[in-house]
N, C-alpha and C positions, 0 to 999 in steps of 0.2 A: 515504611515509605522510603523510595531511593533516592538521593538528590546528588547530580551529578556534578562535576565542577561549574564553577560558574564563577563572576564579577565577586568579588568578598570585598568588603572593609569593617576591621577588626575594632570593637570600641572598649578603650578602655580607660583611664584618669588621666584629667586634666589636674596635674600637678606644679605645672611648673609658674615662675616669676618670669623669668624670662631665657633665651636664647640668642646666640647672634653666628654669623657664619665668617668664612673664611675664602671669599669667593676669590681662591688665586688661581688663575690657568691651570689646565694639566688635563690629564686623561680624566673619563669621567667618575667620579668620585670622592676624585681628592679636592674636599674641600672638608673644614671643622665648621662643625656644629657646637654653640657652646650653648650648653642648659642649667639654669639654676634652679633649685628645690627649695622648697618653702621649711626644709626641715631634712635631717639626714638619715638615713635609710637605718631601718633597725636588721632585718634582715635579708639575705638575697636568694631563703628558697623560700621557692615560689608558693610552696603549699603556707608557710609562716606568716605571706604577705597580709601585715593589717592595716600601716597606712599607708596616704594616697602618693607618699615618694615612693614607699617599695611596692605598689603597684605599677607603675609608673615604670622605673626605671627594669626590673622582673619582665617588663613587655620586652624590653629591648633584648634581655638575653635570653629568656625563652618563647617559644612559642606552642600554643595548645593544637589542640585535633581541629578546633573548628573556631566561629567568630561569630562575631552579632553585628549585623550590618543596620542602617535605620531601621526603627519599627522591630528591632530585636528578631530579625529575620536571622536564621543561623546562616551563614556562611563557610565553604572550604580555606583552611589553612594548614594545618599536616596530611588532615586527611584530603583525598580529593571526592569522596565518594563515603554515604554511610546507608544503612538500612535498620530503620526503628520500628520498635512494637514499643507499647507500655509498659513491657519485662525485658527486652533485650533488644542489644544496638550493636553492628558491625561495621568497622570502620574500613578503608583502602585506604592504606598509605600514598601517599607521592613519591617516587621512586626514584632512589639518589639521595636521601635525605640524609643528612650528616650530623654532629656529635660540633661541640665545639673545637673541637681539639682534629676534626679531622676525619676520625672513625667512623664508618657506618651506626647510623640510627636503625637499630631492627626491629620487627613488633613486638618480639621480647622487651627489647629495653623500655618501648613505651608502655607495656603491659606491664611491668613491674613498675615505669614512674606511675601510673594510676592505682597501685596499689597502693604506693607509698603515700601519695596523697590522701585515699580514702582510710588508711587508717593511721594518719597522723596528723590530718590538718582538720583545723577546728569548724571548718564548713561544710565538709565533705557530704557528713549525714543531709545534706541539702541538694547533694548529687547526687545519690543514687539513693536516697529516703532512708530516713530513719530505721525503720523496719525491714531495713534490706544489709544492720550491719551483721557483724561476723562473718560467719563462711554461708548465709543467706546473699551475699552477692560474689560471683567468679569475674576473674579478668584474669585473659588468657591475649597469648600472640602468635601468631601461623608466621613465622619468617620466611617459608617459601614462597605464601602466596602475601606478603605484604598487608595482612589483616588484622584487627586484634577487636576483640570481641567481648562485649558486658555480658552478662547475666543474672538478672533478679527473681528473688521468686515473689517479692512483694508489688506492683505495680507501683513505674512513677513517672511518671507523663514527662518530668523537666528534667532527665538526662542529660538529654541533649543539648539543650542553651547551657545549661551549665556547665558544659563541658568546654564552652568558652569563656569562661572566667580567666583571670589572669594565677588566682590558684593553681586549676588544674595544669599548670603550664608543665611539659613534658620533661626532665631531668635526665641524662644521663647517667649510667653505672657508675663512674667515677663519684658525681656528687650523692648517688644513693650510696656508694659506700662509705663515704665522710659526710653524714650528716653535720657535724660540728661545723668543720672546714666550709660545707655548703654555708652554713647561715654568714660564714663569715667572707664569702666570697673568693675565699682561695683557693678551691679546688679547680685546677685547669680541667678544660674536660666534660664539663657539668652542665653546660649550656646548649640547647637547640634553636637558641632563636638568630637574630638578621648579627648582634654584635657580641663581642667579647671581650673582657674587662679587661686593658691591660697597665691601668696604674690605678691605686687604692691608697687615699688618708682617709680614715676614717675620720668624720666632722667636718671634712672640708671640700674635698672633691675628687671626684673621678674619672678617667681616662677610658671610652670605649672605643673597639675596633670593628669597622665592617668584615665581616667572615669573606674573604675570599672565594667566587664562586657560589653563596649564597643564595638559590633560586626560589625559598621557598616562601615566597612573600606570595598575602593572596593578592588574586586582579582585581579593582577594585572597580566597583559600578562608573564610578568618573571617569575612568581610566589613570592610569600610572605615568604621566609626563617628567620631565627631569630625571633626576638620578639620587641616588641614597648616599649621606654625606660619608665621605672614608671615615672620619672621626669624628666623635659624642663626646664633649667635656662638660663633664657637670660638678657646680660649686652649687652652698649651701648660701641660697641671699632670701632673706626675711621679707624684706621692704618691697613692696611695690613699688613706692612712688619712687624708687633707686632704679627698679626694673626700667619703669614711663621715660625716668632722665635720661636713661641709656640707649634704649631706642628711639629718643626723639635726636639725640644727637649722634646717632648713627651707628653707635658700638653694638647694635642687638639689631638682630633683623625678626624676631619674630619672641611675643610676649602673651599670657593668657591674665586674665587681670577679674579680681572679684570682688574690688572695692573700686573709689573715684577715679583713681587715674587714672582708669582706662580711657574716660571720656576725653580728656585732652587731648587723645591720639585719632578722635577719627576722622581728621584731615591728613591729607598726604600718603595712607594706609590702606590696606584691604584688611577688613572688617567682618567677621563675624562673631553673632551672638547665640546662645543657644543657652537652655536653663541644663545645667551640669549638677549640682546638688542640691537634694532635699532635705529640706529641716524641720525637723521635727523634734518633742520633747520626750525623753522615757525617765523611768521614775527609778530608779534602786530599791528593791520590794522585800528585800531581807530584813529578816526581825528584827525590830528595834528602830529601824530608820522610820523615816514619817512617810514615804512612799508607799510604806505598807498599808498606810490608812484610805481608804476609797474616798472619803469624805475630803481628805487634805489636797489629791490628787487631782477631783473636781475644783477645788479651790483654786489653785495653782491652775488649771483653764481658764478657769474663768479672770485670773488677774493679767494673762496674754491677751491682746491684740494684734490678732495675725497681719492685719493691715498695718499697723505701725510698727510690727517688726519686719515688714518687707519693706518699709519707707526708709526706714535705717538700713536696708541694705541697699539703697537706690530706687527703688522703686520699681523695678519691671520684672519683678519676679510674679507667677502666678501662687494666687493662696492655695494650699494645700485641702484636701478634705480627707485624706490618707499619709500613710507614711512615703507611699508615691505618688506622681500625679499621670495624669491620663494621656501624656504626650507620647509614651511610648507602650504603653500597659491598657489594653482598652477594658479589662477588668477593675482598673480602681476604682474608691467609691465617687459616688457624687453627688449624691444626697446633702444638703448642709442640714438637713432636722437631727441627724446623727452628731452635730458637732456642738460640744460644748458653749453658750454664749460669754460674750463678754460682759462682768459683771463686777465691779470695783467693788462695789459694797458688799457683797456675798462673799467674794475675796478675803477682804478684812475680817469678818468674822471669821475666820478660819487660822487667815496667817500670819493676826499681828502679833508679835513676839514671837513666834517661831523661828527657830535657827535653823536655816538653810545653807549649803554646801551647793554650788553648780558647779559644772564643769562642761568644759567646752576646748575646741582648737582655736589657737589665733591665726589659722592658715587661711580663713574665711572671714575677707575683709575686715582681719586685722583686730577678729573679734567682737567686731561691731554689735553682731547678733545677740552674742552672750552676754553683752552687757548691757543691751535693752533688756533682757530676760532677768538679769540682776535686778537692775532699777523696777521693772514692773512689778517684781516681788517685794523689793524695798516700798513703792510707792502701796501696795497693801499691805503693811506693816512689818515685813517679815525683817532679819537679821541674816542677811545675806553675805556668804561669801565666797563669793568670785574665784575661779580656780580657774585660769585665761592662761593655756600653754601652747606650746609648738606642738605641730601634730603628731611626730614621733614620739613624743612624753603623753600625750592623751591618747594616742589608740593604744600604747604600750606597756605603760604603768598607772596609768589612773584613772583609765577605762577599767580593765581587769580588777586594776587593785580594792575597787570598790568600798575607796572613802571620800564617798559621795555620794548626793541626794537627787540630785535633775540631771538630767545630761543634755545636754542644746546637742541633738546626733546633726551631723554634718555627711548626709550618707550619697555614694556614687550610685546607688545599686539604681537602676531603672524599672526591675521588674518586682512585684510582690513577693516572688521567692525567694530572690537573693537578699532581699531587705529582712527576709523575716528573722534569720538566725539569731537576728538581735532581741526577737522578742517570744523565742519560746523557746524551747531542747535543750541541751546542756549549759551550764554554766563555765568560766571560765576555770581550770585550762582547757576541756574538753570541749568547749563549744563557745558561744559570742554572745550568748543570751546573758548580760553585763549586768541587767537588772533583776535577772532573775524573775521573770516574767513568767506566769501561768493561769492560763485564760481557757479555759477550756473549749468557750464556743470558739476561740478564733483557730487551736487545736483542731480541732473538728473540722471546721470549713478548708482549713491548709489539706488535711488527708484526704480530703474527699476532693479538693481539688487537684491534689498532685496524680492521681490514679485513671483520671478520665482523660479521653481525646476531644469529648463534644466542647466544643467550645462556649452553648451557653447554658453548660453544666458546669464548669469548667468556673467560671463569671457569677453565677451562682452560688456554688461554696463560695467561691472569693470572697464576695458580699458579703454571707452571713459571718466570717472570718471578722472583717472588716468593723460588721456593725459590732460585734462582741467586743473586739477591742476601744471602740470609741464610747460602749455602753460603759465600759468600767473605765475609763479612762486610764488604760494602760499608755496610751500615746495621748500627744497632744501636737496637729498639724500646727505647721507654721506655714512654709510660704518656699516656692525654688528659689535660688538663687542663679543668675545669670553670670556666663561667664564670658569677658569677649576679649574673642582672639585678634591679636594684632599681625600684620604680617606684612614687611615688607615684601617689596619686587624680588621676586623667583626665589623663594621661600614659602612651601606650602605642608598640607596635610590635610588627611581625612576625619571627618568628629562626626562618629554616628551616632546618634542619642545625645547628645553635646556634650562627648567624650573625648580628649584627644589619644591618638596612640601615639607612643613616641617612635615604634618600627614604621611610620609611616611617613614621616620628615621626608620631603623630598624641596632636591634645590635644584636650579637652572631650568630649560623649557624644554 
């Protein structure tokens, strides 16, 4: 199918606490963006990226083939043009595309950064399919004619969208040839996207630069008014309610907020709100832990209340009945006979005296979540404890490191594909499957759904996926949570999927 350039906006993590600018006169540009992060960046290549700072911040200095505009519609961004089958995609560059440093971008170098990705980043098998690794998939680049081109011999229908993740973000030779140097963000050179880094404390904050000459931002269905700020400062601030004080009294022009304070602010502000993460529970399934057991699993559903853990987040989140919800994915489930009931007493027999481990981020109102998930385990008997960290410490060391029992997942992903990694295929380091998850039906229904174009064949697997894993209670839905953007006068950006990107900041009219 050809799809030619058109209107893009790219979505990707709402990360931030807050922002504030620097609106002093000058050509247009120069002004500072100043950005806080809930937590500091573990690493800056992009294939590495696992939580939602270095996603976040990975927008800004690279940028992919393509984009997810609302409704997970792909959109142009490196590329301007591509052509898909179920086995192969061919991309058109935009022409002029540059290197951070300067140098020509050619389709060699972005056919080698997709290599590098697909065989080192731990979600890749989710792009081009499981059964499409080794030399079962080619990527190649035509430098005369500006192309670069997939090839699978296994059929996988989500290429494409996935090739706008913030993962696949395209890398330059420099930073493919210092891997090291890349994670640590000192390779000059390494970057394709709108900024480039140019002061680094690690733990405290950073300094980016607008690329000079930069034209490769997409157009965006709204359209593109103002200008993209000359310079991105971003420090490490925890606090919300530090973020609310600071844009109430004027130091911040623009904050994203996923606990209280945000309400204080929706006078005097422009205001939006959109459900940005899903929550949901998974279990740790390795021998010897109590996840392993199906019977404990169901217990642990049944001592949640999805309603009263969306109350503790505010309330305006929708209840979940999958690991996604139906705002952007019109395959999730929606069945509630699928879903585990609430059931205190059935609970207790199961989990009084048991010693439970959770884990969770406190990047997500502050924890709030995780420790209704504590208490409701406590409140059926259990011996709960609480592991409530920064988000760089949970998606990094104690996600992976798997000493733990539940995980409250706090997940961006919109679509059923990108979410799933967590719950099947490789374990960590070679994959995100953390719990060690193996479900055969919901196996089953992913392959059959990744292969097909019909869409309500397509929706079909998805289902039977779905109900497989709600049958054995490998998940446990909880509820979205809402995120609302605050934004002073001439201070804006794009949130598709109520995502924000940070290459889309734009100031003035």
């Amino acid at each position: 199918m050809k799809r030619p350039l058109f209107a893009a906006c790219v979505a990707a993590v709402a990360t931030l606490a807050a922002c504030t600018t620097s609106q002093t006169a000058g050509p247009a540009g120069e002004a500072t963006v100043r950005l806080a992060l809930t937590s500091d960046v573990g690493s800056f290549d992009p294939a590495r990226a696992a939580g939602s700072s270095e996603y976040a911040v990975d927008r800004l200095l690279y940028s992919t083939l393509v984009g997810l505009d609302d409704k997970n519609v792909v959109v142009p961004r490196l590329a301007t043009a591509w052509d898909v089958t179920a086995t192969q995609a061919t991309f058109t560059l935009k022409k002029g595309l540059t290197c951070s440093d300067g140098a020509p971008l050619t389709a060699g170098q972005v056919a080698a950064s997709l290599e590098y990705f697909r065989k080192t980043a731990p979600g890749a098998a989710y792009t081009f399919g499981p059964a499409n690794a080794g030399d079962k998939t080619t990527i190649t680049g035509d430098d005369a004619a500006g192309t670069v081109s997939v090839r699978m011999a296994t059929p996988w229908s989500e290429l494409l969208p996935s090739l706008g993740l913030v993962n696949s973000g395209i890398i330059c030779k420099p930073g493919l040839d210092d891997p090291t140097g890349l994670a640590t963000g000192s390779v000059a050179g390494a970057g394709t996207g709108p900024y480039v880094m140019t002061e680094s404390e690690r733990g405290s904050r950073y300094r980016l630069s607008l690329r000079e000459g930069f034209d490769a931002f997409p157009a965006f269905a709204a359209g593109r008014p103002g200008r993209s700020p000359a310079t991105i400062e971003l420090s490490i601030v925890k606090s919300e309610s530090a973020a609310a004080n600071l844009l109430q009294t004027g130091q911040l022009d623009f904050a994203g907020f996923t606990g209280p304070d945000g309400a204080r602010l929706e006078q005097g502000f422009d205001t939006a709100t959109a459900p940005m993460v899903r929550n949901f529970l998974f279990f740790n399934q390795r021998t010897g832990k109590p996840g392993a057991d199906a019977e404990f699993r169901k217990a642990v559903a049944q001592a949640m209340d999805a309603a009263a853990y969306d109350k503790v987040l505010g309330g305006s989140g929708t209840l979940l009945r999958s690991y996604v919800d139906n705002t952007a994915n019109v395959c999730a489930n929606t069945d509630d006979a699928l879903l585990t009931r609430h059931d205190l007493a059935a609970a207790s027999r199961v989990l009084t005296g048991k010693k439970i481990t959770v884990t969770g981020t406190n990047a997500i109102a502050d924890g709030a979540g995780n420790t209704y998930v504590a208490e409701a385990l406590r409140a059926a008997g259990a011996d709960v404890k609480l592991v409530n960290v920064d988000n760089n410490t949970w998606a990094s060391s104690v996600l992976p490191g798997g000493d733990w029992d539940i995980n409250v997942m706090a997940s961006l992903s919109t679509t059923l594909l990108t979410a799933s990694n967590l719950l099947t295929g490789a374990e960590p380091p070679h994959g995100r499957n953390y719990g060690a998850t193996h479900n055969d039906a919901f196996d089953q229904g992913l392959r059959a759904a990744v292969v097909t174009t019909d869409q309500a064949a397509k929706c079909a697997a998805w289902q039977q996926g779905q109900a497989g894993l709600l049958s054995a209670v490998d998940i446990v839905p909880l509820s979205t949570l809402n995120v609302r953007y605050v934004f002073s006068a001439g201070v804006r950006a794009h949130i598709p999927n109520g995502q924000i990107d940070l290459s889309t900041l734009r100031i003035g009219s």
